[in-house]
N, C-alpha and C positions, 0 to 999 in steps of 0.2 A: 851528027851534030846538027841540030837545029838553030838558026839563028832567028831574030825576029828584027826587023830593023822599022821603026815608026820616026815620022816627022814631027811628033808631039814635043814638043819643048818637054824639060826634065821637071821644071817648077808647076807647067800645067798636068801634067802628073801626077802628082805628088798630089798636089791640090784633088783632084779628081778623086785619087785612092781614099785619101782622106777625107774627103765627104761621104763618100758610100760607107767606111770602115765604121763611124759612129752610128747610122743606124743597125747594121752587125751588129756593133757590140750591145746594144739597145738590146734586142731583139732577142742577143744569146742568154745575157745577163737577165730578163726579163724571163725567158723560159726557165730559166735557170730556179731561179723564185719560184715559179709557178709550180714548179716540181718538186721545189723544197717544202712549200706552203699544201700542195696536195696530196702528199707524206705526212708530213705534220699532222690538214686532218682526219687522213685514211687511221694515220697511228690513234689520236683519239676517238675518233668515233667507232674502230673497231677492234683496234690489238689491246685498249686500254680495258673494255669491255668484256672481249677476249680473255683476257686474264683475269679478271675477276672473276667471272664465272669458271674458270678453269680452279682459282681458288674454291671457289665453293663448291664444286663439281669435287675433289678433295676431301675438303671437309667435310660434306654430305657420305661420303665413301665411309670417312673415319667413326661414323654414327652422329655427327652433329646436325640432325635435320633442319635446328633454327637455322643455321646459315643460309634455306634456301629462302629464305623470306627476306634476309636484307636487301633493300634497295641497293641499286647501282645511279648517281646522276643520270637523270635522261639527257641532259646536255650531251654526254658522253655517246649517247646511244643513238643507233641507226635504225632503222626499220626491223632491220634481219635482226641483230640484237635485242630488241626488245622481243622479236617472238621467241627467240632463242629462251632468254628470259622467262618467257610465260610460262615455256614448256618445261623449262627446272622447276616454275613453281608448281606444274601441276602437275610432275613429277615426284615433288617431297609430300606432296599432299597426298596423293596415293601412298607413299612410303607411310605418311604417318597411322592413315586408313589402314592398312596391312599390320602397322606396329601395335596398333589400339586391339587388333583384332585378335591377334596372340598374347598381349596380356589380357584379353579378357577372355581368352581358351585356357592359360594360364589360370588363370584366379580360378574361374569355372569349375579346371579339374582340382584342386587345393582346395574347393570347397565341397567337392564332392567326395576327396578322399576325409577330408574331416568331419564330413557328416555319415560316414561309411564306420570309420573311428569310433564317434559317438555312437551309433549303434549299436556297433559291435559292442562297447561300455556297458550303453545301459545292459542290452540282453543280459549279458555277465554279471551285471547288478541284480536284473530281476531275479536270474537263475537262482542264483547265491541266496537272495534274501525269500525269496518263496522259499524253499529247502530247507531253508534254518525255521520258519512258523511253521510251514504243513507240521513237521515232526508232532512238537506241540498240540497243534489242531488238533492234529487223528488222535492226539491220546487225551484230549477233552472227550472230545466225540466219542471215542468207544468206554471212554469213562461213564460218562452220562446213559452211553445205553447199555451197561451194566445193572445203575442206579434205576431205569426204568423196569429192568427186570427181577427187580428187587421187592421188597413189600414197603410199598408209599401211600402218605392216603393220598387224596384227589389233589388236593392243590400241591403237594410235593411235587406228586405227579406230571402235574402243570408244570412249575418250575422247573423241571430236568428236563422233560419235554424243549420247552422253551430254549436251556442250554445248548441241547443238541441241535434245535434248530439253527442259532444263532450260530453257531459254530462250523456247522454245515454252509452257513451262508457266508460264513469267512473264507471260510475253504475257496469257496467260490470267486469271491472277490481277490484271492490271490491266484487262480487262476486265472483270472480278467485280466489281473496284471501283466500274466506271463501274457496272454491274447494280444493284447496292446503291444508287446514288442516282438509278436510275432507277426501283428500285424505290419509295423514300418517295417520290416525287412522282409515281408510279404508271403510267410508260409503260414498263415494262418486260414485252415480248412473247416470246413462243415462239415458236420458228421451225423448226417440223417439215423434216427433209430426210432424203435417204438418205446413211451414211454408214458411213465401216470399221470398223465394232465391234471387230473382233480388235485394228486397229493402235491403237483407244482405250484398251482395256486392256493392250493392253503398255506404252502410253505411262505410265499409270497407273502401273503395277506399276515399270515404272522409275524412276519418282519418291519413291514410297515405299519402294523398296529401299535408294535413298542417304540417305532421311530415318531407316532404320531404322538400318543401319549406320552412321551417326553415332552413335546411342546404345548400340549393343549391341546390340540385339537382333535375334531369330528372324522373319525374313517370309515366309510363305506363301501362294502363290496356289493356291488351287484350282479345276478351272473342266472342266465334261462337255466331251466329246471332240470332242463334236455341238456344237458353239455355232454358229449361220451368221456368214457373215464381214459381212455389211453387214444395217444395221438402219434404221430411218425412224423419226425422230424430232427434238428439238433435243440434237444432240451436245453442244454447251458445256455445256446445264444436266447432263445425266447426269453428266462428266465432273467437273463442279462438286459435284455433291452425293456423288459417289465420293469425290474427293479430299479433304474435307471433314470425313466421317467416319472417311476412311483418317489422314488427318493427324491429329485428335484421337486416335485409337486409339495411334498413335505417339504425342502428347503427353503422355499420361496413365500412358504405360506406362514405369515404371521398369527391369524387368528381363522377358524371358516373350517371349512369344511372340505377335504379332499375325497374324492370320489374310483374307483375303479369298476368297471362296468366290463363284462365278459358275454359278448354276444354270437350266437350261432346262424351264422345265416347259410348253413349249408355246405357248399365248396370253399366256403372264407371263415374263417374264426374272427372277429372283430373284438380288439381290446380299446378302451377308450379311458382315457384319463382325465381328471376335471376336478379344479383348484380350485377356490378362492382367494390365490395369492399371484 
């Protein structure tokens, strides 16, 4: 046992405890605050922060990207939170950059299976409908050159003539059409051979002479003296890309003069065409 024995009166004491006890409690009560007050703003400027973005960290999860674009008060926010912040926004923005990028792989392949569709279409159009004329054609055509073998005077002659050409050059233009959609779906070949140049351009030129005299107008061939008669190449496409320009030439031309010109300059065959329209 310890004893403590002091000469201090009991009232100066008292007194003495009691002065020092009120700066104490000053002091506890004071910290006390201080630690309440700096919870308080640790809780708002960071837990409150904290959990918003924790919300939208969420919502952004559930596919709602706009959430990462709402503000949060800055009042609320600290340093570390606002970059926090920056980095969800640039975050969703990438997400959204990724999300654009596969619906536009999406649509992409949806527009490449539906133009793949449509080909497939037409072909099966073309097919079908070329199929159902040729028939026909071939039996003008070998009609007509029955009738040429037949006894005609001169101008009959002319006119069956004429038919079979005409008919010959349908043929043609229906297989242009097949061309054309063998072209988009890309199996469309050349097919080099030897053939009658002279009787190509008269074919030609017989064609366009009845599309010019329909509308009026002046058709001239012109063509060197020297041309050889057979040439090596794909005749259809020549005759195709002749007629073509030859025909627009007549479409275009209201009144004048259309021209075709056939010149040999050796290693080059040069065709030239020339309108007045």
């Amino acid at each position: 046992t310890v004893m403590l024995y002091t000469d201090i009166p009991v009232d100066i004491l008292y007194k003495n405890v009691l002065r020092l006890a009120w700066p104490i409690a000053v002091v506890l009560i004071g910290g006390f605050l201080a630690i309440t007050a700096s919870l308080f703003y640790t809780t708002r400027r960071i837990m409150i922060p904290l959990r918003a973005m924790t919300r939208k960290a969420d919502a952004i999860a559930a596919g709602d990207l706009d959430a990462g674009y709402a503000p949060i008060k800055k009042k609320y926010m600290s340093a570390e939170t606002l970059s926090l912040q920056t980095a969800l926004r640039s975050m969703v923005v990438q997400l959204n950059q990724v999300h654009e990028l596969k619906l536009a792989a999406v649509s992409a392949d949806f527009e490449r299976q539906k133009a793949q569709a449509q080909a497939r279409a037409k072909s099966h159009f073309f097919a079908s409908m070329s199929h159902e004329i040729r028939t026909p054609m071939n039996a003008i055509t070998g009609l007509s050159l029955l009738l040429l073998n037949s006894s005609l005077d001169d101008v009959q002659h002319k006119y069956v003539r004429d038919i079979k050409l005409s008919s010959e050059a349908l043929l043609k233009i229906i297989n242009d059409i097949l061309d054309s959609a063998k072209m988009e779906a890309g199996k469309l070949e050349i097919t080099p051979a030897d053939y009658d140049f002279t009787a190509m351009l008269e074919n030609i030129v017989t064609i366009v002479e009845v599309m010019a005299m329909e509308k009026d107008l002046q058709f001239r061939f012109e063509a060197d003296s020297n041309l050889p008669r057979f040439q090596f190449g794909d005749a259809e496409r020549v005759r195709q890309v002749l007629l073509n320009l030859l025909s627009n030439a007549v479409k275009y031309t209201k009144k004048g003069v259309v021209t075709f010109r056939v010149v040999d300059e050796g290693a080059t065959m040069v065709f030239e065409v020339h309108d007045s329209g």
